[in-house]
C-alpha positions in Angstrom: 10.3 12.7 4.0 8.4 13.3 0.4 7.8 9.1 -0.2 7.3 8.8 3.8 3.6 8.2 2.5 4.2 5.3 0.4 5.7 3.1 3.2 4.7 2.2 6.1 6.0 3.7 9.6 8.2 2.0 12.2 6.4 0.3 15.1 7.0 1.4 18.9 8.7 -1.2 21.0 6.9 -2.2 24.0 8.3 -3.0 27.5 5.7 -6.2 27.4 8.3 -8.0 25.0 10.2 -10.3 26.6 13.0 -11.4 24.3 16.3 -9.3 24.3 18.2 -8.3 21.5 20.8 -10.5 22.2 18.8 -13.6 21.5 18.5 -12.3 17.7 21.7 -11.6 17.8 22.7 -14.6 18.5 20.4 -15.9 15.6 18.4 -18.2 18.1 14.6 -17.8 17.4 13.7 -21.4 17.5 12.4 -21.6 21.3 10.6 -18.3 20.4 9.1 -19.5 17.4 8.1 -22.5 19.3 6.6 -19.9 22.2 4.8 -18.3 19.5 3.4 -21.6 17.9 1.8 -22.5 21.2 0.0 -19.1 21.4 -0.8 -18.8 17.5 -3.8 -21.0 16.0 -4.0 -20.3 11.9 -7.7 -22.0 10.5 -8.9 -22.2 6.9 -12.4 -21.8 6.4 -14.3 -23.9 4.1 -14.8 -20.9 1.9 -10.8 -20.7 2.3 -10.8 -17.6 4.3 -7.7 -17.7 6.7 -8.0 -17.1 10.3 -5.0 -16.4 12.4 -5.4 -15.4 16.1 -2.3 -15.3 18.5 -3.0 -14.6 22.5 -1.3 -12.1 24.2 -3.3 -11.6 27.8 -0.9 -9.2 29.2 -4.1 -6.5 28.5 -7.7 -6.7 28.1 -7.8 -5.5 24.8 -7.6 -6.8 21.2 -6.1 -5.3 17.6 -7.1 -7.1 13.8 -6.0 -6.9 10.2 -7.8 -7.4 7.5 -5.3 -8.3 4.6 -7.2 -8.6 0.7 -4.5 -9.6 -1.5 -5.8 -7.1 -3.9 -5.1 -3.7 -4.5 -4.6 -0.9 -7.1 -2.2 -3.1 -9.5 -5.5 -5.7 -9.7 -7.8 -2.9 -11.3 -9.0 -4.0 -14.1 -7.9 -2.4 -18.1 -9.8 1.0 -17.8 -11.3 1.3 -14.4 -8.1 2.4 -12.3 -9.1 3.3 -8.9 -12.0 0.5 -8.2 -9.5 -0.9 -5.2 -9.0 2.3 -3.6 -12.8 2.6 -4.0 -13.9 -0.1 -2.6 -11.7 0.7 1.1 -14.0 3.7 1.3 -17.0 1.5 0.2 -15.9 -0.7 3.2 -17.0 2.3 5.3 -20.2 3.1 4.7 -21.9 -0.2 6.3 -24.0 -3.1 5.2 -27.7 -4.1 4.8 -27.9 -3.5 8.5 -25.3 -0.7 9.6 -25.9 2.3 7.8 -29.6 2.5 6.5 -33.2 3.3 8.1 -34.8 0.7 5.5 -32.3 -1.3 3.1 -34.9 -3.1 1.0 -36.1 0.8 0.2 -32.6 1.8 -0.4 -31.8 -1.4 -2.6 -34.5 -0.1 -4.6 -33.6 3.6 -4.8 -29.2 2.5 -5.6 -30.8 0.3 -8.6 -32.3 4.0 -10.0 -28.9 5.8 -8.9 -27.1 3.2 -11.2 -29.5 3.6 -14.2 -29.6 7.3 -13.7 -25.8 6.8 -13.8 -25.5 4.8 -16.5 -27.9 6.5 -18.8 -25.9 10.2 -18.3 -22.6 8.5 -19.0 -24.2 6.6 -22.1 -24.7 10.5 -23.4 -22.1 11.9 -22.0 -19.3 9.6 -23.7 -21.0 9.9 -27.0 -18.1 10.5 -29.5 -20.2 12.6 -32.2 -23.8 14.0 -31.4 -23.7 14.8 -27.8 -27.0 16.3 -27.1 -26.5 18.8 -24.4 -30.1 19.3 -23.4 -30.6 15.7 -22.8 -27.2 15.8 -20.9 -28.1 18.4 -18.6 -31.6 16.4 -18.2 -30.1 13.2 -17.2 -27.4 14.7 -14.9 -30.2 16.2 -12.7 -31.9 13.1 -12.6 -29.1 11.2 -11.6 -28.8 14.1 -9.2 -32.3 13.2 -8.1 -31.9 9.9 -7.8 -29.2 10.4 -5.4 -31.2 12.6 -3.3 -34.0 9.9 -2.9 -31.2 7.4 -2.2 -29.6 9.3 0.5 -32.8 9.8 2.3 -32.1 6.2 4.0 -28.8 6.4 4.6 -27.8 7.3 8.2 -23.8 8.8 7.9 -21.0 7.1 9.4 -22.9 4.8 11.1 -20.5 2.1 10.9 -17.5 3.9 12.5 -19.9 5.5 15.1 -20.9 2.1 16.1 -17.1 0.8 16.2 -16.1 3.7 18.0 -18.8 4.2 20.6 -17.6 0.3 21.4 -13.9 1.4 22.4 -12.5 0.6 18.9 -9.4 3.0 18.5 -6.8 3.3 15.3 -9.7 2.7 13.4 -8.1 2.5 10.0 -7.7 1.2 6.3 -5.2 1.4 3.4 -4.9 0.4 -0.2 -1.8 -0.6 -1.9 -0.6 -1.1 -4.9 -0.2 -4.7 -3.8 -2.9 -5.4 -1.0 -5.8 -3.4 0.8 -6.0 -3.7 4.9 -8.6 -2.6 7.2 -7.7 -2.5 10.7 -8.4 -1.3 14.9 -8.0 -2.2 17.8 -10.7 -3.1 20.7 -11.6 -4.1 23.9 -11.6 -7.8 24.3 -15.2 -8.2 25.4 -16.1 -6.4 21.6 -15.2 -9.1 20.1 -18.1 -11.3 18.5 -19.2 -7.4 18.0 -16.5 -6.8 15.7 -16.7 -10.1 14.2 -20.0 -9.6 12.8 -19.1 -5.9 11.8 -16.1 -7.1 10.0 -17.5 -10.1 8.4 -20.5 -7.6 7.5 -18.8 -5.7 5.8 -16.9 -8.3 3.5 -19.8 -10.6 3.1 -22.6 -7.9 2.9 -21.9 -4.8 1.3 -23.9 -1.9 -0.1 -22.4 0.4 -2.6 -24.1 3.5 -0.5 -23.3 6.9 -1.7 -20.8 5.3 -4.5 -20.7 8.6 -6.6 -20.1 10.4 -3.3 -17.1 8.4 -2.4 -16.1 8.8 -6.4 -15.6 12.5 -6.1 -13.5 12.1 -2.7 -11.2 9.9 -4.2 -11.0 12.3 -6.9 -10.3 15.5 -4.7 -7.5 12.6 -3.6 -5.9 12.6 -6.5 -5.8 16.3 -7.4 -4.2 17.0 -3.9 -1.8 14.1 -3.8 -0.8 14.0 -7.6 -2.2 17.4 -9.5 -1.7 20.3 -7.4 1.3 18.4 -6.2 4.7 18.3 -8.2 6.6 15.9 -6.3 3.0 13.5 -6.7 3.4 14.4 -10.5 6.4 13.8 -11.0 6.7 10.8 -9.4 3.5 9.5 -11.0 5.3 10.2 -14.8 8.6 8.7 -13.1 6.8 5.2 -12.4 5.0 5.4 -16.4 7.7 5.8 -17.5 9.7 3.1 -15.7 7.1 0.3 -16.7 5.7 -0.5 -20.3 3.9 -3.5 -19.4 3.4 -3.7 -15.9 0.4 -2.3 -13.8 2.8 -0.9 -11.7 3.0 1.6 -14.8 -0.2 3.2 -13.9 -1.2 6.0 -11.8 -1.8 4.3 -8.1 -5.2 6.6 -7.6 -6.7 6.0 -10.9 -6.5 8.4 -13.9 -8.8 10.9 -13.8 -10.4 10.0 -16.7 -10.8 6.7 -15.5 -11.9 7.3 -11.9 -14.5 9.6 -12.9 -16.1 6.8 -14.8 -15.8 3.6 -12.7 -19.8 3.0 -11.3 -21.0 0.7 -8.8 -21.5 -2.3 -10.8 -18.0 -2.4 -11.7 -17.3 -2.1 -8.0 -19.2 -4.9 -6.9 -17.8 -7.1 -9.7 -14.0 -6.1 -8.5 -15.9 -7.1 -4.7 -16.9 -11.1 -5.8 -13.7 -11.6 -7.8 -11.0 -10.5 -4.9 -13.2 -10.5 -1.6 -13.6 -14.2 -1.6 -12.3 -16.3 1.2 -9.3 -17.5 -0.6 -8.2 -14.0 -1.2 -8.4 -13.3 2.5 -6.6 -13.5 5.7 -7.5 -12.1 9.0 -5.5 -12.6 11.8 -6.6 -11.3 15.6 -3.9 -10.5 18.5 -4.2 -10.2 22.7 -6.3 -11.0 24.7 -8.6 -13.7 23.3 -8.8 -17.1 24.1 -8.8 -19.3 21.0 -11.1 -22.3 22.0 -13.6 -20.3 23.1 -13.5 -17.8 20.5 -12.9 -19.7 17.4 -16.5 -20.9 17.0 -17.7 -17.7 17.0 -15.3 -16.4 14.3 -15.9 -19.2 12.6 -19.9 -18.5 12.4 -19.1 -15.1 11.5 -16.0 -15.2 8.6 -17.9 -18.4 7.6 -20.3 -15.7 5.7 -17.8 -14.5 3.5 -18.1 -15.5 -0.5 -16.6 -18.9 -1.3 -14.0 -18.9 -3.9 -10.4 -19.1 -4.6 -7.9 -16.9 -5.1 -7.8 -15.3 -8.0 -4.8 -15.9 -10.3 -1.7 -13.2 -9.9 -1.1 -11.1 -12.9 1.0 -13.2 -15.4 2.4 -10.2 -17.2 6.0 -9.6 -17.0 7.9 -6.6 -17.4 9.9 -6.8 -20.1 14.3 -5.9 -19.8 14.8 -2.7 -19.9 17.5 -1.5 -22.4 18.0 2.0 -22.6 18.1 4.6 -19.9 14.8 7.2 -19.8 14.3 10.5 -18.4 11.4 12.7 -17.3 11.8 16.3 -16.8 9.2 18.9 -15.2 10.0 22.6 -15.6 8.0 24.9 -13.2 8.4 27.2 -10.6 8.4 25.1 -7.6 11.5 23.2 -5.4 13.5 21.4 -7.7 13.9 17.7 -6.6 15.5 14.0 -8.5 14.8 10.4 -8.3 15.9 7.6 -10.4 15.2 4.2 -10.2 16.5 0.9 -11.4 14.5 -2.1 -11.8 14.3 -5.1 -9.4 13.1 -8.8 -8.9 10.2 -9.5 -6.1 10.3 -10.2 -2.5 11.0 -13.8 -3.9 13.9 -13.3 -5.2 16.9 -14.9 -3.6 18.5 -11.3 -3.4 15.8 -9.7 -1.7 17.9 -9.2 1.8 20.7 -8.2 -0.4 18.6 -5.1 -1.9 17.4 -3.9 1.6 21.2 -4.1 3.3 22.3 -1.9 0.2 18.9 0.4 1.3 20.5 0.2 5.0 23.5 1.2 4.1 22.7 3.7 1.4 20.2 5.7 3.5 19.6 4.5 6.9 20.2 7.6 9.4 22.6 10.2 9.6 26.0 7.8 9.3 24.3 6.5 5.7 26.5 6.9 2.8 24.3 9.2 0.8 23.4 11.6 3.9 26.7 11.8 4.8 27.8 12.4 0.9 25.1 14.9 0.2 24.6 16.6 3.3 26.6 16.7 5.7 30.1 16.7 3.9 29.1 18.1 0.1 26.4 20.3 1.4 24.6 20.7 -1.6 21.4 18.4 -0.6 18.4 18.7 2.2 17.4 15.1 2.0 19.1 12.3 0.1 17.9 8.2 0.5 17.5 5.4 -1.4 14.7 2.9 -0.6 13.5 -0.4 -2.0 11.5 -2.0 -3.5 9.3 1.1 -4.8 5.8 1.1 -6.3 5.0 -2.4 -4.5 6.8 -5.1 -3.8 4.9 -8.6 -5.1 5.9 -7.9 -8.2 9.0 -6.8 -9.7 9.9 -3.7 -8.5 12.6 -0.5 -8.8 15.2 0.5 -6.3 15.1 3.8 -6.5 17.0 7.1 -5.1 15.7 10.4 -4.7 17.8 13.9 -3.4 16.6 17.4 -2.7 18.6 20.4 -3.5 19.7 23.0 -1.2 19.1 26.5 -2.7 21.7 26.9 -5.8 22.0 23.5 -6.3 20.3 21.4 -9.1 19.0 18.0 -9.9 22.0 17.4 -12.0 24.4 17.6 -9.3 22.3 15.1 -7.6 22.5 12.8 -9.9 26.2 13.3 -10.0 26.2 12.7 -6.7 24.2 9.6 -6.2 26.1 8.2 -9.0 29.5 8.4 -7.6 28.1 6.7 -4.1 26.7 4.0 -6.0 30.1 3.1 -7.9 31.5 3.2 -4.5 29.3 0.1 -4.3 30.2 -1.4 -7.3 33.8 -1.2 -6.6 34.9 -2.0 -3.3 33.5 -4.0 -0.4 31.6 -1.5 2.1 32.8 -1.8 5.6 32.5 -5.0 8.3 30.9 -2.1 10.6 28.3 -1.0 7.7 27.4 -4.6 7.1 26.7 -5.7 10.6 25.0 -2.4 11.4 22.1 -3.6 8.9 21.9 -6.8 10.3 21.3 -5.4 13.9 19.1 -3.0 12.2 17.2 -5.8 10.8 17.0 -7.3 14.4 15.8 -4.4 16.1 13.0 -4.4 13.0 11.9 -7.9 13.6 11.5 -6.7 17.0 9.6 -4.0 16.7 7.2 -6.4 14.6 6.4 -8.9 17.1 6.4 -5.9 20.4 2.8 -3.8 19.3 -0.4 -6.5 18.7 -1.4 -4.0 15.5 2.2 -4.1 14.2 2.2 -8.3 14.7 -1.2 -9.0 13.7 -0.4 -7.0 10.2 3.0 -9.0 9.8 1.2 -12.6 10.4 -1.3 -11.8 8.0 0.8 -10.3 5.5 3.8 -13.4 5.9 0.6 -15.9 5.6 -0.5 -14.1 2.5 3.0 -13.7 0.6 4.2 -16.8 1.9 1.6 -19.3 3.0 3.3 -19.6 6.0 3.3 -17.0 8.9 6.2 -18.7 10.5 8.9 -16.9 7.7 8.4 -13.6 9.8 10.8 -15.4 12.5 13.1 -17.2 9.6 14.1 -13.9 7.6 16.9 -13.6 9.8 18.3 -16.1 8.6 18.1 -14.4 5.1 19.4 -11.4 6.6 22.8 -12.9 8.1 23.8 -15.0 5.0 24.0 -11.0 3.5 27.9 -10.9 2.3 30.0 -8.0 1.1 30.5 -9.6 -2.0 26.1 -9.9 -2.6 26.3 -6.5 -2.7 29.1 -5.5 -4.8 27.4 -8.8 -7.2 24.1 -7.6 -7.0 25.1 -3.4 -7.5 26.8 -4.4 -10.6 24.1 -6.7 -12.2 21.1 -4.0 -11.5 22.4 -0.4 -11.0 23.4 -0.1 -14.6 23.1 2.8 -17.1 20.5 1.0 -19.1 18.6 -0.2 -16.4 18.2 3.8 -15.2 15.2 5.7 -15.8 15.1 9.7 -13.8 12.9 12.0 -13.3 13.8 16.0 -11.8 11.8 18.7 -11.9 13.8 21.6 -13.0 13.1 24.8 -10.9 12.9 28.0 -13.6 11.9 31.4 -13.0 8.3 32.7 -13.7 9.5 34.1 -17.0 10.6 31.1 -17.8 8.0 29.1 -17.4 5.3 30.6 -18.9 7.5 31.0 -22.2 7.7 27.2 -22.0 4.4 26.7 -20.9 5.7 24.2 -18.4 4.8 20.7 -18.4 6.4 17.2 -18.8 9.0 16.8 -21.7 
C-alpha cells in the first residue's frame, strides 16, 4: 500500500489473551480495566519522567517503549530534520557505550564542530566565497573527523543490546512523537535500564555528520528519486500555510544538510527532559522489586517540564488547491480535506467514515473502484494524515489501472463521498466498524510491544493510560447521522486540496521539462 509507511501495522493477537470478543461486545471493560489496574503501576519521577510498568508473567521475557513527545513538527524555523536526527544519534551510545576513551573523544567532537562551523561560515557566504579557503576548511573538517573516529568503536550499543537477547530492536520518528523500542529477557533488565536511561540522560553526538549524510540518502530515496514521496511531500505544503505539518517530514535538503551538533544537543535539553517522557515496561517484571531500580536509573534523566505544544493554528481553508506532476512514471491521486485533532469530539466519527470508506475488500471505495468500475488497483481513504496531535487532513488516494487517469479517480472518489453526504450508510456498515474497532482494541492489549506502546502513547496524549479501555465507549456512541453531519461540514469543495501526477509520454515530458505546476 504506497502510505503503508506512514502508519503503523496491525498487532498479532496472541492465544495468552484471555478476554473474548464478546466481552467488548458487550461494552463491558470495567472488570478488565480493574484486572489491568491491579497489574499496572504508573510513577512520576521527580524530574517528571513517567514510568509505567504492567506485569504479564505468562513468559520470562520483557518489551519497552520509549515515547518523546517530540518529533519532526517540533524542529525548530530552519533546521528541519534535527528529530529524525537525533533517533539515529540515540544509536551510537554514550560516554561509556561506544568509545575506547570519551574524555579524548570529547576533545576531538569539540574540533569536528569548529571545523564544521568554520567551512559552513565560508561556505554560506552570500558574495565573496573564497574557494581555496573552502576546499581548505572542508579537508580539515575531513580531518577532524578522522581523528574523532579513531575512538569510536561502531555499533557498540546495539551489539551490546543484542548480544543480551534484546530482539525488535527498533526506533521511529514521527511527525508527532519519536519511540525507541525492544524487547528482552527479563533477567536484562537493570541492563537495559542503564542502557536506556544512558542514552537519554548521557548522549554523545558521535559521528553527527555521518548520520547527516544517511538521513540525507533518506530523503533522496524516500522523497526525490521517488514520485509518490514527491508528490505527496508538495500535497501536504500545499495543504498547510501555517502549520509545521506544512513542511517536508525528513527535512529540506537544504536544511538537513546544515543542522550541526550543537543544534542537536540544544533540540536534546529542550524535549528530552523528564516531563516530555514516558516509558512504560510490560511482562514479566515484578514491580516492587524492580521499581527502585528504575527509579535509580530514569532518575538520571534532565529535569524539566514539558515544553509548551505549538500554539500556531491553521488558519480555514477557503478555496480548493491542486498539485500536478507530469512525468513518465505510474500515474496516481490523493486529496485531502482538513480535520480537527484526536481531541475533537468527532474523532471516532472520522475513523468509522475511514472503516467504512476503505476497510477491506467489502469497503465502499474498493468495491466502487475495483472490483465493480474496474478502473483502479488500490483505492482508500485514511485518517488523520501527516500526524494526528494537531489538526490534521482526511485524505483519499486511488491508483489507476492502465488507461485510466487521475481524473477519473477523482470522479470516482467524489461520487462515493456524496453517497456519504446523502443517505445514511447501512446498520451492517456501521456495526462492522464498531467490531472492527473491538478486534483493534484487542489486538492492543494481546502483544506486550503493541500494549506497552499504547500505555505510553494514551499516558502521553491523555494523561491517563486508562482512556485505551474507555474509547469504546467513543466508538459505540458513533451514529449514522455523525457521519452524514460530519461528511457535510468537512468534505467540502473549499476545504479540498489534490495532488495527481499525470503520467505523459517521454516526448512529452522533456518538452515540458516536467516538474510541479
Amino acid at each position: 500500500m504506497p502510505f503503508s509507511w506512514f502508519r503503523k501495522g496491525s498487532l498479532a493477537l496472541l492465544a495468552a489473551l484471555t478476554v473474548s470478543c464478546s466481552a467488548f461486545a458487550q461494552n463491558d471493560l470495567s472488570s478488565y480495566l480493574q484486572g489491568f489496574e491491579k497489574t499496572t503501576t504508573v510513577k512520576v519521577l521527580p524530574n517528571g519522567l513517567t514510568l509505567i510498568i504492567s506485569e504479564r508473567h505468562e513468559a520470562p521475557v520483557f518489551s519497552y517503549t520509549t515515547f518523546i513527545d517530540a518529533g519532526d513538527v517540533d524542529d525548530p524555523s530552519g533546521e528541519s530534520g534535527l528529530a529524525h536526527m537525533f533517533e539515529h544519534l540515540a544509536f551510537k551510545g554514550t560516554t561509556q557505550i561506544g568509545t575506547t576513551d570519551y574524555a579524548a573523544e570529547k576533545v576531538a567532537l569539540e574540533k569536528v564542530e569548529a571545523a564544521n562551523n568554520a567551512y559552513e561560515a565560508e561556505f554560506l557566504k552570500p558574495i565573496g566565497r573564497d574557494e581555496a579557503k573552502l576546499k581548505q576548511l572542508h579537508q580539515a573538517f575531513l580531518d577532524a573527523q578522522t581523528a574523532a573516529d579513531k575512538y569510536v568503536i561502531p555499533n557498540q550499543f546495539t551489539e551490546v543490546a543484542e548480544a543480551n537477547g534484546a530482539h525488535g530492536l527498533n526506533a521511529e520518528t514521527s511527525l508527532d512523537d519519536t519511540q525507541y523500542f525492544w524487547s528482552m529477557p527479563e533477567n536484562r533488565l537493570a541492563l537495559w535500564a542503564w542502557m536506556e536511561s544512558g542514552r537519554l540522560a548521557d548522549v554523545v553526538p558521535r559521528e553527527f555528520y555521518k548520520e547527516r549524510d544517511v538521513v540525507l540518502e533518506e530523503r533522496r530515496m524516500r522523497v526525490d528519486s521517488n514520485p509518490i514521496g514527491r508528490l505527496v511531500e508538495q500535497f501536504v505544503a500545499t495543504a498547510y500555510v501555517a502549520h509545521n505539518y506544512g513542511r517536508s517530514a525528513i527535512g529540506w535538503p537544504s536544511e538537513v544538510s546544515q543542522i550541526n551538533a550543537t543544534e542537536a544537543m540544544a533540540f536534546h535539553r529542550k524535549y528530552y527532559v523528564g516531563g516530555n517522557v514516558v516509558v512504560a515496561i510490560v511482562g514479566d517484571v515484578d514491580t516492587k522489586t524492580a521499581l527502585p531500580m528504575l527509579e535509580k536509573y530514569f532518575g538520571r534523566v534532565p529535569a524539566g517540564p514539558k515544553p509548551e505544544e505549538m500554539t500556531t493554528v491553521e488558519p480555514r481553508q477557503f478555496a480548493e488547491k491542486s498539485v500536478v506532476i507530469r512525468e513518465q512514471t505510474q500515474p496516481f491521486y490523493i486529496e485531502g480535506y482538513h480535520r480537527p485533532s484526536y481531541r475533537d469530539p468527532d474523532d471516532a466519527v472520522y475513523d468509522a467514515i475511514s472503516d467504512i470508506m476503505s476497510n477491506g475488500r467489502v469497503s465502499r471505495l474498493y468495491r466502487s473502484l475495483v472490483e465493480q468500475q474496474q478502473i483502479a488497483a488500490e483505492a482508500e481513504g485514511f485518517s488523520p494524515f501527516p500526524g494526528e496531535k494537531y489538526p490534521s487532513l482526511f485524505a483519499f488516494y486511488a491508483v489507476p489501472l492502465p488507461g485510466h487517469t487521475p481524473d477519473e479517480m477523482r470522479d470516482a472518489i467524489h461520487k462515493e463521498i456524496e453517497k456519504l453526504k446523502t443517505a445514511d450508510v447501512t446498520d451492517a456498515e456501521l456495526e462492522m466498524y464498531k467490531t472492527r474497532a473491538r478486534a483493534d482494541i484487542l489486538r492492543s492489549l494481546a502483544d506486550n510491544q503493541g500494549l506497552a506502546g499504547s500505555l505510553a502513547e494514551y499516558q502521553t496524549r491523555y494523561g491517563d493510560w486508562r482512556q485505551l479501555f474507555l474509547q469504546l465507549d467513543r466508538v459505540d456512541k458513533v451514529t449514522k447521522a455523525d457521519i452524514r453531519r460530519v461528511a457535510n461540514k468537512v468534505f467540502v469543495a473549499s476545504n479540498r486540496t489534490s495532488a495527481e501526477i499525470d503520467s505523459e509520454p517521454p516526448a512529452a515530458t522533456a518538452s515540458k521539462n516536467g516538474g510541479a505546476q
